[in-house]
C-alpha positions as CSV (number, residue, x, y, z in Angstrom):
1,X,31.9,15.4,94.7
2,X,31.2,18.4,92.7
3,X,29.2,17.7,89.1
4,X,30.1,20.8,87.5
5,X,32.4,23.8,87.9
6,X,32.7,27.0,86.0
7,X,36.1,28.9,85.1
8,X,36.8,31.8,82.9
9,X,39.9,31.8,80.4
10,X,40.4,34.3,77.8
11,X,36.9,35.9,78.1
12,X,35.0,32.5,77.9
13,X,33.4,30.5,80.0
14,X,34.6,26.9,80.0
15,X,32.6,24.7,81.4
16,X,33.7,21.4,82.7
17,X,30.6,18.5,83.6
18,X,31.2,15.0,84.7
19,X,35.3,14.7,82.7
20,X,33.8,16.9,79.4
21,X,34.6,20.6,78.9
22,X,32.2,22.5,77.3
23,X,33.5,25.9,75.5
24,X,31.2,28.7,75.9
25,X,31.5,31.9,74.1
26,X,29.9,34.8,75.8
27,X,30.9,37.4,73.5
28,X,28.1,36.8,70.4
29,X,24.9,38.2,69.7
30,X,21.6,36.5,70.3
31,X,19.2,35.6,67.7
32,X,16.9,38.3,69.1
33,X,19.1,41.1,68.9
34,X,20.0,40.0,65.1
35,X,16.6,40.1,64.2
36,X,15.6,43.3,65.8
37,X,18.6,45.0,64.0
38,X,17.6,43.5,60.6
39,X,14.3,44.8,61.3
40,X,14.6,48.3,62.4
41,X,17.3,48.2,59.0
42,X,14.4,47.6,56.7
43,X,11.7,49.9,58.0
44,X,14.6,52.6,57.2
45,X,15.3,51.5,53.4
46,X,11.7,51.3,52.8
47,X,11.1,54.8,54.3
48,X,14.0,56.1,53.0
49,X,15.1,54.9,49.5
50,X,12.0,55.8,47.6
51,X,12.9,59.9,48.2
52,X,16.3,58.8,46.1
53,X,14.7,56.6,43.1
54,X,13.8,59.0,40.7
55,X,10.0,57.4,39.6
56,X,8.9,60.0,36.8
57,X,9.8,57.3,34.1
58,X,7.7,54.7,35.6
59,X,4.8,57.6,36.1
60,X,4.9,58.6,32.9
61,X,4.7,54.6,31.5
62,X,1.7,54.3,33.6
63,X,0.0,57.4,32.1
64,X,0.7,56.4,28.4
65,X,-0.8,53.1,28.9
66,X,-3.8,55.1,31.0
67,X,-4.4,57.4,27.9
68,X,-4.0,54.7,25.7
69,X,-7.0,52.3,27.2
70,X,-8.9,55.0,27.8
71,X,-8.9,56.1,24.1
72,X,-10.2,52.4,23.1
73,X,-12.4,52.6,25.8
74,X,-14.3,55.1,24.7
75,X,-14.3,53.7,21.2
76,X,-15.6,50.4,22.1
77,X,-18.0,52.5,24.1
78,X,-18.7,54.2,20.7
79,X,-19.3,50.7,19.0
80,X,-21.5,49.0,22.0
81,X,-24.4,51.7,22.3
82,X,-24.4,52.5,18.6
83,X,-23.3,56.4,19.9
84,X,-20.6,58.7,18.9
85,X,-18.3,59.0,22.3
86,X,-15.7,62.0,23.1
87,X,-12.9,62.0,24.5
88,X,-11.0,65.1,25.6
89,X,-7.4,66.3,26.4
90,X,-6.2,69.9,27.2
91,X,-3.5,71.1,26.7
92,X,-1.6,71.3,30.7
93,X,-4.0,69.7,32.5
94,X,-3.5,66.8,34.4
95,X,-6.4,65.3,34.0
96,X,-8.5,64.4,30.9
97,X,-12.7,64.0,30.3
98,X,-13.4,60.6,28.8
99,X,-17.5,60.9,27.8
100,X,-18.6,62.6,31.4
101,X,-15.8,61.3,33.7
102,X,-12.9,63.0,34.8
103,X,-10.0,60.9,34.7
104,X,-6.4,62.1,36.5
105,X,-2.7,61.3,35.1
106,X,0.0,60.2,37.8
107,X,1.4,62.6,39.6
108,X,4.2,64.3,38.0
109,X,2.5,64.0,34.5
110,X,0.6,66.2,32.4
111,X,-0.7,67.2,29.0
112,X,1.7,68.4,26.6
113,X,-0.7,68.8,23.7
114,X,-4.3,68.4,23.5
115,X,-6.5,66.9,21.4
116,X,-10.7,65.8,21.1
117,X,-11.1,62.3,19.4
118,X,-14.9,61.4,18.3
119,X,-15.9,57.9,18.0
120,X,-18.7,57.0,15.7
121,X,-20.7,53.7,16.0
122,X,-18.7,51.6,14.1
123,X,-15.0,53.0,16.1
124,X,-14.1,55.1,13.4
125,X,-12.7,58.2,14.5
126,X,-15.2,61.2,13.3
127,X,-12.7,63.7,15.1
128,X,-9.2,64.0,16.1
129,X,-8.6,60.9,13.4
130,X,-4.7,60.7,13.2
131,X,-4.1,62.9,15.5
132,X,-2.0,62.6,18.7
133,X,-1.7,63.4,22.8
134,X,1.3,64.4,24.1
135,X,2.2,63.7,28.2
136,X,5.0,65.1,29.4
137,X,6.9,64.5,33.3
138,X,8.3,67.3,35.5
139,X,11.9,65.9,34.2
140,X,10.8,66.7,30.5
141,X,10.2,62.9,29.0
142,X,7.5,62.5,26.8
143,X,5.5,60.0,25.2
144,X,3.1,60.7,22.5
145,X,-0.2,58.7,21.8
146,X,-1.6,59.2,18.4
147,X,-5.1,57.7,17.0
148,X,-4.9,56.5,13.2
149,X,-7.4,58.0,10.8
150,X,-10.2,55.9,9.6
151,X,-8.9,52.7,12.0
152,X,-9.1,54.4,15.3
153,X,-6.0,52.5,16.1
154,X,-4.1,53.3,19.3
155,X,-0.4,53.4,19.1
156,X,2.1,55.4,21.3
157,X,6.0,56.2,20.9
């Protein structure tokens, strides 16, 4: 007596074990194969969409809020050793001098227009007092970050 026996109708293997008929389909995918494609699919978007998204915007956000914490920086510097503190921006650089250090923008940003803000001891700005940095992207978009007269305070736009 024969337990099992294997036929083939319509492309699928039917199965028939002790009176029950068991319907196999033999024309899916395995899990294996689903997973490799879904893999190999995001090592392409990840490789591949960022040379589409246009990130200047999000570079030049970044370098605002750079310029902007380095500015207090160096005036709480300023206050803290009972110094005047410098910081300095030319005019198409991409990079700035906050006491000593060199400090670099994104990529894709730069200077617009420079400026040189002094800190006294008690934050006041000595120099560059209502003044203002501007950084601009390759695509043109600016933001400008300007330092208050006799407050020191930071504000960009």
């Amino acid at each position: 007596m024969r337990d099992s026996e294997n036929t083939k109708v319509g492309g699928m293997r039917v199965l028939a074990q002790n009176n029950f008929q068991v319907v196999a389909d033999t024309r899916g995918f395995t899990l294996v194969e689903i997973i490799m494609v879904v893999v190999l699919i995001s090592i392409l978007a990840v490789s591949v969409v960022p040379k589409f998204v246009d990130t200047s915007a999000i570079s030049l956000q970044g370098g605002a809020a750079m310029v902007r914490a380095d500015i207090r920086y160096t005036q709480e510097l300023a206050m803290s050793t009972h110094a005047p503190k410098t910081i300095t921006f030319t005019t198409n650089d991409t990079y700035y001098t906050v006491v000593s250090q060199t400090m670099n923008l994104p990529s894709r940003v730069s200077i617009s227009s420079g400026a040189t803000f002094t800190f006294n001891s008690l934050g006041e700005p000595t120099a560059g007092g209502g003044s203002s940095v501007q950084i601009t992207t390759v695509g043109g978009s600016t933001k400008t970050i300007t330092v208050e007269s006799y407050t020191g305070r930071v504000s960009s736009s």
